[in-house]
RODO-2510 file (C-alpha; in nm, 4 decimals, decimal comma):
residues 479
     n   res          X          Y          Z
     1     x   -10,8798   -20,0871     3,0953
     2     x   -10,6690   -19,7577     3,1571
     3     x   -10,2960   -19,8233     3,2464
     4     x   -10,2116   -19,7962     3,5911
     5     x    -9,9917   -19,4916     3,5798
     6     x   -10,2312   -19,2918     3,4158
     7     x   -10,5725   -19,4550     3,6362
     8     x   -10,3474   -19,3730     3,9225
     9     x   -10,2604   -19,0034     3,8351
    10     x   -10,6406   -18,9094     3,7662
    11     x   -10,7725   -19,0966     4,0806
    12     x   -10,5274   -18,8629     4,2964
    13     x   -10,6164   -18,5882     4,0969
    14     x   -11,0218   -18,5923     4,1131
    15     x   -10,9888   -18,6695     4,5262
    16     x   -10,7431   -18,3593     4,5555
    17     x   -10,9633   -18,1614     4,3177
    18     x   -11,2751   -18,2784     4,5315
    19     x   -11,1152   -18,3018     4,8773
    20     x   -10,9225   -17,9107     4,8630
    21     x   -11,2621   -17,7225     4,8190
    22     x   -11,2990   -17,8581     5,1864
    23     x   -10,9397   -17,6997     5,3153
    24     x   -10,9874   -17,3977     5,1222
    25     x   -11,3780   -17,2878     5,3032
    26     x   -11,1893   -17,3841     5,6820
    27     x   -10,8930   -17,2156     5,6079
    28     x   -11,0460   -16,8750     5,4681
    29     x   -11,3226   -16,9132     5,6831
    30     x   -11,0667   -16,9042     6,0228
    31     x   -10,9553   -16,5386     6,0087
    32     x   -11,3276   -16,4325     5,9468
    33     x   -11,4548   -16,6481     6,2568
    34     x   -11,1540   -16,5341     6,4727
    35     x   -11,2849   -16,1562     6,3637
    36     x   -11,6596   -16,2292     6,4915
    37     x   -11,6034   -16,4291     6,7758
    38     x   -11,3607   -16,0778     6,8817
    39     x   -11,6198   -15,8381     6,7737
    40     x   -11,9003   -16,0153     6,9337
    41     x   -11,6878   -16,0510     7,2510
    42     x   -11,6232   -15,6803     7,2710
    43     x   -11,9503   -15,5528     7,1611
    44     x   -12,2095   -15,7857     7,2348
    45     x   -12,4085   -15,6663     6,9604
    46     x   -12,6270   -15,9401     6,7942
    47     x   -12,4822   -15,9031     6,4261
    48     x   -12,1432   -16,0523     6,5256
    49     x   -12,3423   -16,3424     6,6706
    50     x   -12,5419   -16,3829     6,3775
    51     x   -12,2585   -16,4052     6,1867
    52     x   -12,0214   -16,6069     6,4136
    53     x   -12,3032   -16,8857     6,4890
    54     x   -12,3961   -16,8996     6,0439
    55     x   -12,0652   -16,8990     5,9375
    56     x   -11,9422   -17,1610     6,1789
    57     x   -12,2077   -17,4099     6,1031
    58     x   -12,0165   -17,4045     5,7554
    59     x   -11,6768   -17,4031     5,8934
    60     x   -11,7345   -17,7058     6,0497
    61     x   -11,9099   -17,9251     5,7817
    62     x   -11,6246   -17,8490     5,5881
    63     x   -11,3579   -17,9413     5,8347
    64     x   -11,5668   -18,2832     5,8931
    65     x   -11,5512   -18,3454     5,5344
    66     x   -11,1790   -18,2209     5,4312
    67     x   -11,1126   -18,4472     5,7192
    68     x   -11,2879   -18,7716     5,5440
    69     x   -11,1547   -18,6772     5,2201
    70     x   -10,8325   -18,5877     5,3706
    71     x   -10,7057   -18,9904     5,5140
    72     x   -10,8685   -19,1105     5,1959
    73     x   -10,5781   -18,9215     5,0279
    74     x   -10,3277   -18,9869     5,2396
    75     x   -10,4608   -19,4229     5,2034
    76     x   -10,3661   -19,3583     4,8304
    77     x    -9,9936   -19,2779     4,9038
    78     x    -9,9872   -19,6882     4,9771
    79     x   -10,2319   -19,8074     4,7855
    80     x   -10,1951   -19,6432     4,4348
    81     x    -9,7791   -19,4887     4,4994
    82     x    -9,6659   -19,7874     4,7036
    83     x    -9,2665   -19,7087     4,5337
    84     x    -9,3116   -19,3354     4,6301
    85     x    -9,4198   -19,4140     4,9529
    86     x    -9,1026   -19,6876     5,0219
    87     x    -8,8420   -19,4797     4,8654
    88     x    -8,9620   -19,1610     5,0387
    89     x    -9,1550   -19,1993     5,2920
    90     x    -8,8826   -19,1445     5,5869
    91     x    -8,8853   -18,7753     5,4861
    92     x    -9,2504   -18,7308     5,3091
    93     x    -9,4411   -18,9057     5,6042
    94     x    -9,2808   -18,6993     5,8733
    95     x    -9,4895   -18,3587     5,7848
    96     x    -9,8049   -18,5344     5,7328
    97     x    -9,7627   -18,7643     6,0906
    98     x    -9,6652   -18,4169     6,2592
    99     x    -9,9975   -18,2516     6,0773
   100     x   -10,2170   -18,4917     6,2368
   101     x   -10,0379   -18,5110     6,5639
   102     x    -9,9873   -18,1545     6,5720
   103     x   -10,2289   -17,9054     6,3938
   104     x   -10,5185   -18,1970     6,3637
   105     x   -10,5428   -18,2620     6,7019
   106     x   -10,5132   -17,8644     6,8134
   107     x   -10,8267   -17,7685     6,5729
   108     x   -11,0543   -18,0939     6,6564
   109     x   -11,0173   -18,0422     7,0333
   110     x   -11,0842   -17,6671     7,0418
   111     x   -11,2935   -17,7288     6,7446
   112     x   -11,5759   -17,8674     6,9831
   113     x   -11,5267   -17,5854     7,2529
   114     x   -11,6177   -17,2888     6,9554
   115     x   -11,8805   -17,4869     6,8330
   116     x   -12,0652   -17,6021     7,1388
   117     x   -11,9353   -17,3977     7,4511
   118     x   -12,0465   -17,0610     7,3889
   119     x   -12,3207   -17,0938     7,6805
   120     x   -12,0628   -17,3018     7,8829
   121     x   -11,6908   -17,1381     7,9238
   122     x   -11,5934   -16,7872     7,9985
   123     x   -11,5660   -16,4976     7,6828
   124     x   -11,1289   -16,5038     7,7006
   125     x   -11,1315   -16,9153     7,7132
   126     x   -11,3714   -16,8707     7,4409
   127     x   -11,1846   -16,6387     7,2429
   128     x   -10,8576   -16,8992     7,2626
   129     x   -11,0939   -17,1579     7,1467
   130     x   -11,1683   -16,9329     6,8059
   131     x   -10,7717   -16,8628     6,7891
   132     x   -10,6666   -17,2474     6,8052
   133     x   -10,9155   -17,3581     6,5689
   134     x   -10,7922   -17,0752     6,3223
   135     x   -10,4522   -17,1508     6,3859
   136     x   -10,4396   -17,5422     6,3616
   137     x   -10,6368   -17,4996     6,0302
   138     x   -10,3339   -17,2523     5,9367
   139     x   -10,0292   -17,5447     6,0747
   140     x   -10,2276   -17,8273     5,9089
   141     x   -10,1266   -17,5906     5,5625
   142     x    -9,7336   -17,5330     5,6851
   143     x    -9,7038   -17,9218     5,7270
   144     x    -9,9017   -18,0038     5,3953
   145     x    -9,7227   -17,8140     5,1915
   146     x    -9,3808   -17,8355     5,3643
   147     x    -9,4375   -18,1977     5,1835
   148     x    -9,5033   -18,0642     4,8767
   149     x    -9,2560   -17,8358     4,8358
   150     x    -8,9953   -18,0600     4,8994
   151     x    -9,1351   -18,2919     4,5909
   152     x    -9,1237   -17,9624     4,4117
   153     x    -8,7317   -17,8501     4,5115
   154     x    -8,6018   -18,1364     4,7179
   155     x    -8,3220   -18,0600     4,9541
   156     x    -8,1952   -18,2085     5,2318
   157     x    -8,1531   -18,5848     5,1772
   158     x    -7,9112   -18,8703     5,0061
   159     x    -8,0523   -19,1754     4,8517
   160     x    -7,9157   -19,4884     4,9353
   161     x    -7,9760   -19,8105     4,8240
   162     x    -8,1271   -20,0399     5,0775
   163     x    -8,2226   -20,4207     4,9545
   164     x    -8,1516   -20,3263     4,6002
   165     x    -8,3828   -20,0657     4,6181
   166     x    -8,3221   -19,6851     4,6024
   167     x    -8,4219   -19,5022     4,9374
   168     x    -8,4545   -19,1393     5,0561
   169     x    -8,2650   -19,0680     5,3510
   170     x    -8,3206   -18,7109     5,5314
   171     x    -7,9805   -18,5498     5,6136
   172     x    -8,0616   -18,2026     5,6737
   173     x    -8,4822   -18,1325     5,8310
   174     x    -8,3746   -17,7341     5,8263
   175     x    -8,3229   -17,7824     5,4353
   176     x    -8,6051   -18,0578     5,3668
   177     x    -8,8340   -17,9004     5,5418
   178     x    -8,8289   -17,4974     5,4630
   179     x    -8,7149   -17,5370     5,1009
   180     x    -8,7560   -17,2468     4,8769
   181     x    -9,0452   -17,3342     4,7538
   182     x    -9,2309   -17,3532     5,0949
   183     x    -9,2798   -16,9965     5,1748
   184     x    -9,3849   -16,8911     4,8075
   185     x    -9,6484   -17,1832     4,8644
   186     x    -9,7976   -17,0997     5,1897
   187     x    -9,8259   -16,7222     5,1317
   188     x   -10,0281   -16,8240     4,7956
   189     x   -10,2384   -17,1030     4,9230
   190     x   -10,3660   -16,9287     5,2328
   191     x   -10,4229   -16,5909     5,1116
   192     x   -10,6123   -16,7640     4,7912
   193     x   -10,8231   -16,9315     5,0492
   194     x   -10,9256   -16,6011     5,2563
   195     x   -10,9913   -16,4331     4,8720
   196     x   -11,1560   -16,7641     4,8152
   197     x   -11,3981   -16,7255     5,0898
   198     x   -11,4312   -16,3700     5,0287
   199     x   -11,5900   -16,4066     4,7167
   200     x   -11,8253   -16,6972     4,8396
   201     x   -11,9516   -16,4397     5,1111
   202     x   -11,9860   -16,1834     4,9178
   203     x   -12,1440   -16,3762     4,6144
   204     x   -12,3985   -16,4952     4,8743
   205     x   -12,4628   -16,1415     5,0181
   206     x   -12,5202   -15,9740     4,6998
   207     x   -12,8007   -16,2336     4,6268
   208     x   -13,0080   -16,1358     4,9373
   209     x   -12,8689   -15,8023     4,8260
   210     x   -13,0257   -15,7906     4,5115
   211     x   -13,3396   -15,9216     4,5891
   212     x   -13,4108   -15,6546     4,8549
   213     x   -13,2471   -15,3467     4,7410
   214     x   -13,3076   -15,4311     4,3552
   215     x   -13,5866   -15,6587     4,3246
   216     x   -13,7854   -15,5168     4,6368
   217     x   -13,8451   -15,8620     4,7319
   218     x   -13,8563   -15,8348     5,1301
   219     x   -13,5557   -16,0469     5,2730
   220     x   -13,4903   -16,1177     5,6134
   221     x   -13,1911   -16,0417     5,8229
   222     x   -13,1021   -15,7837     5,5254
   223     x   -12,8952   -15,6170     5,7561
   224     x   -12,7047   -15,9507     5,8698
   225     x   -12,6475   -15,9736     5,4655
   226     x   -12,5095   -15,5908     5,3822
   227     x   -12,2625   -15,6520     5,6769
   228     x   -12,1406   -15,9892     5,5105
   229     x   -12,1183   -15,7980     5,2138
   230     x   -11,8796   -15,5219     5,3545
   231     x   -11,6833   -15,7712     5,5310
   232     x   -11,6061   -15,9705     5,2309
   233     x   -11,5289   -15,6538     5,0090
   234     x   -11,2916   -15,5632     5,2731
   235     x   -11,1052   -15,8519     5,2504
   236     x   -11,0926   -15,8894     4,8432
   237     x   -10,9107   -15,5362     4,8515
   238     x   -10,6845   -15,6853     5,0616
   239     x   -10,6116   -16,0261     4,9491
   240     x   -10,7057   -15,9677     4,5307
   241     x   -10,3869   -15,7381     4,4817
   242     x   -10,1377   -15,9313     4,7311
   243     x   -10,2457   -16,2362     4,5311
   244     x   -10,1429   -16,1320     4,2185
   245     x    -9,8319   -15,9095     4,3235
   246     x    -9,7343   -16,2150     4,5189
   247     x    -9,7829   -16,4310     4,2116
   248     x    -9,5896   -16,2288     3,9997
   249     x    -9,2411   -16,3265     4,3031
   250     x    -9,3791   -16,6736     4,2792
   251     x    -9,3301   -16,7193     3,9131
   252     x    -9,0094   -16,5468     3,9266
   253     x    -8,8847   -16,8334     4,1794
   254     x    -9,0710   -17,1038     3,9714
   255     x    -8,8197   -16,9931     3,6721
   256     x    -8,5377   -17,0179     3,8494
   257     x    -8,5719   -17,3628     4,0063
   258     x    -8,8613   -17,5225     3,7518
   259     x    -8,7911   -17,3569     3,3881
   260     x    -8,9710   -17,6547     3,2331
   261     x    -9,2572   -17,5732     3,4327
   262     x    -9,2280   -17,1824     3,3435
   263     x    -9,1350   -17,2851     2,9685
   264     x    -9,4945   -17,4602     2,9813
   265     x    -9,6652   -17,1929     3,1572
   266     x    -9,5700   -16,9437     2,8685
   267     x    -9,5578   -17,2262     2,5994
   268     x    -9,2032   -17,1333     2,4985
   269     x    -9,0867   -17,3925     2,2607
   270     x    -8,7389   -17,2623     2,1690
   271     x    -8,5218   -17,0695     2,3579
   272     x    -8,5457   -16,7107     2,3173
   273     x    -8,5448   -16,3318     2,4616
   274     x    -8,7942   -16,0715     2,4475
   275     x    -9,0506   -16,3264     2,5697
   276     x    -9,4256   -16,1101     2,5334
   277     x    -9,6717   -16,2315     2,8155
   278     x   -10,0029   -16,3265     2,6664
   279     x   -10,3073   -16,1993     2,9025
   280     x   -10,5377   -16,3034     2,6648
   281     x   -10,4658   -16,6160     2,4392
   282     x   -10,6659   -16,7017     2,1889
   283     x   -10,5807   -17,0514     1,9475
   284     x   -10,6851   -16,9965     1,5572
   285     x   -10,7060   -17,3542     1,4867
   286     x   -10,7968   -17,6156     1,7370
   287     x   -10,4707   -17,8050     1,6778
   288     x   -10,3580   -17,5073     1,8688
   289     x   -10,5663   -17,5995     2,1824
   290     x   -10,3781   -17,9383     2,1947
   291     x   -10,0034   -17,8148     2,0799
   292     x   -10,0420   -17,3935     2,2174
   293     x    -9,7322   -17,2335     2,0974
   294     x    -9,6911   -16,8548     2,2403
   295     x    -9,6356   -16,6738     1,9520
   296     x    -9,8790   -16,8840     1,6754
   297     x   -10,1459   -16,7598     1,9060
   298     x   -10,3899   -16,5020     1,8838
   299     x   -10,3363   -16,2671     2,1830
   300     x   -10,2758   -15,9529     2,3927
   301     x    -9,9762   -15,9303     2,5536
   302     x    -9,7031   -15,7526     2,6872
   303     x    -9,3909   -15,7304     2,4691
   304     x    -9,1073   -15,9090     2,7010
   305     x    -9,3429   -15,9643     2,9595
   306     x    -9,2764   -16,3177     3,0311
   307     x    -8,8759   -16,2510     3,0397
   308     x    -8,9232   -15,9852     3,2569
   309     x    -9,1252   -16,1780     3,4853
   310     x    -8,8638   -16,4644     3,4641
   311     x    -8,5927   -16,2584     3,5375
   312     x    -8,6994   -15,9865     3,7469
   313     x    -8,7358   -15,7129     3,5270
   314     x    -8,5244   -15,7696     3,2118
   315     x    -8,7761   -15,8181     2,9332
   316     x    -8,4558   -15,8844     2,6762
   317     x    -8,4196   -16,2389     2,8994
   318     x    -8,3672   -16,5076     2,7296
   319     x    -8,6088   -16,8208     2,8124
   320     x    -8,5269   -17,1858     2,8047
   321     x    -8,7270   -17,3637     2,5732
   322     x    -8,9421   -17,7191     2,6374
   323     x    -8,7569   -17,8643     2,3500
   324     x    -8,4195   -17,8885     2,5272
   325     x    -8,6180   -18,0936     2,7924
   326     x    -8,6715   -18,3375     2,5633
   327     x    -8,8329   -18,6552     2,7705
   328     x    -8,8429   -18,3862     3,0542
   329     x    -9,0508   -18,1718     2,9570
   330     x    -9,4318   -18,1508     3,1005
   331     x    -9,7968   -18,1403     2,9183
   332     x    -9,7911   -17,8248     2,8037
   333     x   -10,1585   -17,7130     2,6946
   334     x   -10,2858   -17,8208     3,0456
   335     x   -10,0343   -17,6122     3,2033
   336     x   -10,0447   -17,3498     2,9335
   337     x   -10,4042   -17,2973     2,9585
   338     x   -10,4457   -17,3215     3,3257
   339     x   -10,1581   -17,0706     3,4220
   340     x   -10,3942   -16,8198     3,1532
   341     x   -10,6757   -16,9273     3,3257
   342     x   -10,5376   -16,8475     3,7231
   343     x   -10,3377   -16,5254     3,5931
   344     x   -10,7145   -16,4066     3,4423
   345     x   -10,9547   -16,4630     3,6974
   346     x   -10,7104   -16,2989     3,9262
   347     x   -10,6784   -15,9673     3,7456
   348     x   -11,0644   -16,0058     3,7305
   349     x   -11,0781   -16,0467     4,1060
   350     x   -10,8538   -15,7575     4,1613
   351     x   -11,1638   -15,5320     3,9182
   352     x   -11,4185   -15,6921     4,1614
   353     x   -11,3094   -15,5451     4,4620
   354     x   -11,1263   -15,2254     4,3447
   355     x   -11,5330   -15,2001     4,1599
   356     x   -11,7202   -15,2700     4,5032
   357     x   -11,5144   -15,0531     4,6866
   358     x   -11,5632   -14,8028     4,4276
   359     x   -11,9700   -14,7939     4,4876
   360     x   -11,9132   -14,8362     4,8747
   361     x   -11,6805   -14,5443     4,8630
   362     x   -11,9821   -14,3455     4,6633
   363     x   -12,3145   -14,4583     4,8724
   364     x   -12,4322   -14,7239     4,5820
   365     x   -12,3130   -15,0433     4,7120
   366     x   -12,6672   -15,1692     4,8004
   367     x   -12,8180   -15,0353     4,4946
   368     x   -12,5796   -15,1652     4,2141
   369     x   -12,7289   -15,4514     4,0414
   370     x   -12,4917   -15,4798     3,7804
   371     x   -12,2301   -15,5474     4,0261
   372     x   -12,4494   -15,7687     4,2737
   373     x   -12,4578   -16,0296     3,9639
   374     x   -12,0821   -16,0013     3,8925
   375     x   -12,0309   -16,1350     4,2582
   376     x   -12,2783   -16,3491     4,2318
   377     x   -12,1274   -16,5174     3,9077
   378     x   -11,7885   -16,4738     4,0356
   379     x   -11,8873   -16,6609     4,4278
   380     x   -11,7267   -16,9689     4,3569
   381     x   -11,4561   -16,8715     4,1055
   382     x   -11,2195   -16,8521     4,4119
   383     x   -11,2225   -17,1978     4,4429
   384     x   -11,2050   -17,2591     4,0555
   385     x   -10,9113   -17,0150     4,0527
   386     x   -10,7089   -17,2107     4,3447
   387     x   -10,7872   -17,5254     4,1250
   388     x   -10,6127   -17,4397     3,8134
   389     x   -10,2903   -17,2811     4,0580
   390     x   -10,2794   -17,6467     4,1496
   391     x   -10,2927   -17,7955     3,8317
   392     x   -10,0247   -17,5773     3,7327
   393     x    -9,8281   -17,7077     4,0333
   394     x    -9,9036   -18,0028     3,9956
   395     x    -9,8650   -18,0866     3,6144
   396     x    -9,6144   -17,8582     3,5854
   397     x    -9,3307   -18,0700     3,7404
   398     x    -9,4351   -18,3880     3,5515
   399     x    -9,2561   -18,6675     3,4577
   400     x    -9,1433   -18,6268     3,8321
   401     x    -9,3349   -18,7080     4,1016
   402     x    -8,9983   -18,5545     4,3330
   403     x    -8,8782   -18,2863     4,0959
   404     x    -8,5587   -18,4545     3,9426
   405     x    -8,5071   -18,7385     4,1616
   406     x    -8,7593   -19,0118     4,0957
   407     x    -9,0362   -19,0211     3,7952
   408     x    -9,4307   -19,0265     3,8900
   409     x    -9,3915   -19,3679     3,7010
   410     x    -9,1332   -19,4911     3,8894
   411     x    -9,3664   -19,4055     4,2050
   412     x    -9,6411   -19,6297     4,0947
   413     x    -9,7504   -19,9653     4,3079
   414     x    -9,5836   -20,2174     4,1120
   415     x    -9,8374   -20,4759     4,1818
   416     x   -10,1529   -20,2668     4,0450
   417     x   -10,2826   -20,4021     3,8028
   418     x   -10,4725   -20,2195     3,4997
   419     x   -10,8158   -20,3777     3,6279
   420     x   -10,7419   -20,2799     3,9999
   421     x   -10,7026   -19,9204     3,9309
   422     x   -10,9964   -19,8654     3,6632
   423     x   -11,1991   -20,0516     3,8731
   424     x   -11,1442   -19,7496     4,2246
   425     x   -11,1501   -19,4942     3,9498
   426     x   -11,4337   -19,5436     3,8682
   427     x   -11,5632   -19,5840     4,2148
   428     x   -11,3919   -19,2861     4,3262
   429     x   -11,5369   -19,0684     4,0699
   430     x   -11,8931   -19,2033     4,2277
   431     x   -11,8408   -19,1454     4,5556
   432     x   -11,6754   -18,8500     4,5275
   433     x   -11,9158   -18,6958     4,3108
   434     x   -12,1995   -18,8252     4,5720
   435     x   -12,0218   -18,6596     4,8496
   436     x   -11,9930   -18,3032     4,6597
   437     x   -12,3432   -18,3244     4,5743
   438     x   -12,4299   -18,3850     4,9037
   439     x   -12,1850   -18,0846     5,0539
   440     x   -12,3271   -17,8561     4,8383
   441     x   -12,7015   -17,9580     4,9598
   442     x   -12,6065   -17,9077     5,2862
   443     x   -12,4685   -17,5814     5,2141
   444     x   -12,7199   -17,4430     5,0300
   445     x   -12,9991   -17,5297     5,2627
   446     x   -12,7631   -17,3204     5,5395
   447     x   -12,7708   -17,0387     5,3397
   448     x   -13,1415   -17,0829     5,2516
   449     x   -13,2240   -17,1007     5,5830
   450     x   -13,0170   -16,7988     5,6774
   451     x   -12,8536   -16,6670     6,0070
   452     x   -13,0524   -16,6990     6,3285
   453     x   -13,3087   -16,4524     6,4286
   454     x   -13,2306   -16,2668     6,7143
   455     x   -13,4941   -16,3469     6,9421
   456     x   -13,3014   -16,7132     6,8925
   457     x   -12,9532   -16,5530     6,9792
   458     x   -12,8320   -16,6670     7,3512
   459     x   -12,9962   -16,4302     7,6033
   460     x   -12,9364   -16,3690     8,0015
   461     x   -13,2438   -16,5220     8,1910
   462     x   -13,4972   -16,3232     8,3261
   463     x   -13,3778   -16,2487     8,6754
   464     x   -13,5961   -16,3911     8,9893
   465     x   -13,8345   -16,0685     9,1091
   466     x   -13,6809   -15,8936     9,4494
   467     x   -13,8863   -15,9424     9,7222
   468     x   -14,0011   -15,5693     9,7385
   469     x   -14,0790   -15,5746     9,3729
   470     x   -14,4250   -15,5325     9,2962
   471     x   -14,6322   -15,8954     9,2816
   472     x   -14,3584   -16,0656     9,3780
   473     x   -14,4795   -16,4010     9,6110
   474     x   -14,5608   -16,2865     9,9997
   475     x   -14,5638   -15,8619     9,9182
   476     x   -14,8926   -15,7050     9,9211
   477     x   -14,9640   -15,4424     9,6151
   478     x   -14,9984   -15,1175     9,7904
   479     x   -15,3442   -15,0720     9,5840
***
């Protein structure tokens, strides 16, 4: 049997894993949808359809799923962090009750207007509906991670003790609830989740891309797919650079109020200046995979990079190192490695798009194979990418489960027993895995089955004959 603490910590962590590829396709998806709905409003042109009508059909599976997957998390907060939940859960429950009462409730109800009420409302009430749904998506984010960034930099509150038992009291909701750490996070999250999006639809363009322009297979609605394409590059040029420009404030900020987080992130062991930043880390012995230490490694980096990052551009700052954490301090090859991993694929995301834009600029877009399979290997690495920023997050501030106030072990149900949580483990990690399998079914057979044909696209019925027109009932043909 697996202790509780630990069974506990890896059932929360495969359902967020699992459950924030759901978030992720809504949230990126919104802005696009928002765009078409607009475009097809104004123009009435059949490709904005086509693409409004197929990319909605996966907007909404996902929300119905994120929202499933979404309670199930929030059921674990009692069931598996019973202490967390007591201690805290005047000032962590209050987002996530405002989130459903709030941004939930905004998105479902306008959520069945845009899917189902094209035919039946007017184009502006329409429009709204597209612009609610995008924008309760968006809130559901600000109250998500307004309770996560207070675990991350608390403010705001006293503990008391109440029966013996320590509580969290909120004193301040301006300095709970819009901590420092909350606008770093939401800027990250939802801008990952449009460049998240932007390389699924462009990954899934380039295929039917490739095939007709490269292969000379003849593909349907090829047209439908070099628009995708364009869309999506559009939006990596945007999103690709702001991500990691943004990053590079967001790791400043993470020094200053985490350093045992940023000490892992750069495996600093001992506290020293002139700090190099490691792009590329490679370990010599496996040992080193387990126990990464910065400068043992094998590696290209940039001499001081990682104190100039930490202090905003002095590369002779000095760095606090995880052994003056002692007890404190977190795993530091999972957060080592991730952090390379994010920091990586980002810089490669930022080569994708500055490389599509390239052969767009020069006439070759369509013809590029080469870079058709790049997109197509890099579709879901968005999502991969946006799962190792969360690990980092996320493993990054343990022992605590509130960042210097109350330990993740502390926070455990103190009735669980080490059956009890191997036992939902387990089952999680079934079901879960059942209900990914069966997303990504359902997905794929969308995009298999591709947009809708035109001739299938809403049309204005014929219009009864006049009664001069020729043949109509009661007028005589003049020959």
């Amino acid at each position: 049997m697996i202790d509780p603490v630990l069974a506990s910590r890896l059932q929360f962590a495969i359902t967020t894993i699992v459950h924030i590829i759901f978030p992720v396709m809504s949230m990126g998806l919104a802005p696009f949808l928002i765009y078409f709905t607009w475009k097809d409003i104004r123009t009435g042109e059949p490709i904005y359809e086509q693409l409004r009508r197929f990319w909605t059909k996966i907007f909404a599976i996902s929300f119905v799923v994120g929202t499933v997957t979404g309670i199930v998390l929030e059921f674990e907060f009692g069931t598996n962090f019973a202490a967390f939940s007591t201690a805290a859960g005047e000032l962590f429950g209050g987002p996530l009750a405002v989130e459903g009462m709030m941004a939930f409730m905004l998105e479902a109800t306008f959520l069945g207007v845009f899917v189902f009420g094209r035919e039946r409302v007017g184009d502006a009430l329409y429009f709204v509906s597209s612009v609610a749904v995008g924008l309760g998506t968006w809130l559901s984010a600000v109250w998500i991670l307004i309770a996560n960034s207070w675990m991350q930099t608390p403010r705001g509150y006293e503990v008391v003790t109440e029966n013996g038992q320590p509580v969290i009291h909120l004193v301040d909701p301006l300095a709970a609830y819009f901590t420092p750490r909350f606008g770093y996070m939401y800027v990250h999250m939802q801008n990952a989740a449009v460049e998240s999006v932007a390389l699924f639809m462009a990954g899934v363009a380039a295929y039917f891309v490739f095939r007709h322009h490269v292969w000379g297979y003849q593909t349907q609605h090829v047209e439908f797919w070099e628009v995708t394409l364009k869309i999506a590059l559009v939006a990596l040029l945007i999103t690709a650079p702001l991500q990691v420009l943004h990053g590079d404030m967001y790791g400043r900020h993470v020094a200053e109020t985490q350093p045992q987080k940023f000490a892992a992130m750069e495996a600093v062991w001992e506290t020293e200046a002139y700090v190099p930043e490691y792009l590329v880390a490679v370990p010599t012995s496996l040992d080193q995979l387990t126990d990464p230490r910065a400068k043992e490694l094998f590696g290209i980096g940039i001499p001081g990079g990682a104190s100039w990052l930490a202090s905003g551009g002095d590369p002779s700052a000095e760095i606090r190192g995880l052994e003056t954490f002692e007890s404190e301090a977190p795993p530091v090859a999972i957060v080592f490695w991730a952090f390379r991993g994010m920091v990586g694929l980002g810089f490669w995301f930022i080569l994708l798009a500055f490389w599509g834009g390239y052969r767009w600029f020069t006439g070759e877009l369509f013809e590029d194979g080469l870079l058709h399979k790049a997109l197509m290997a890099s579709s879901l690495l968005g999502i991969v990418a946006v799962h190792l920023g969360w690990i980092v997050t996320e493993v990054g501030r343990q022992p605590w489960v509130i960042q210097g106030v109350m330990k993740t072990s502390e926070g455990v149900s103190p009735g669980l027993t080490a059956a009890e949580a191997t036992i939902t483990l387990v089952g999680f990690v079934l079901v879960y895995a059942a209900l990914l399998g069966l997303y990504v079914y359902v997905i794929a057979r969308i995009i298999r089955n591709g947009p809708p044909g035109e001739s299938s696209l809403r049309s204005v019925p014929d219009a009864p004959p006049s009664p001069s027109a020729p043949g109509a009932p009661g007028v005589a043909d003049d020959d």
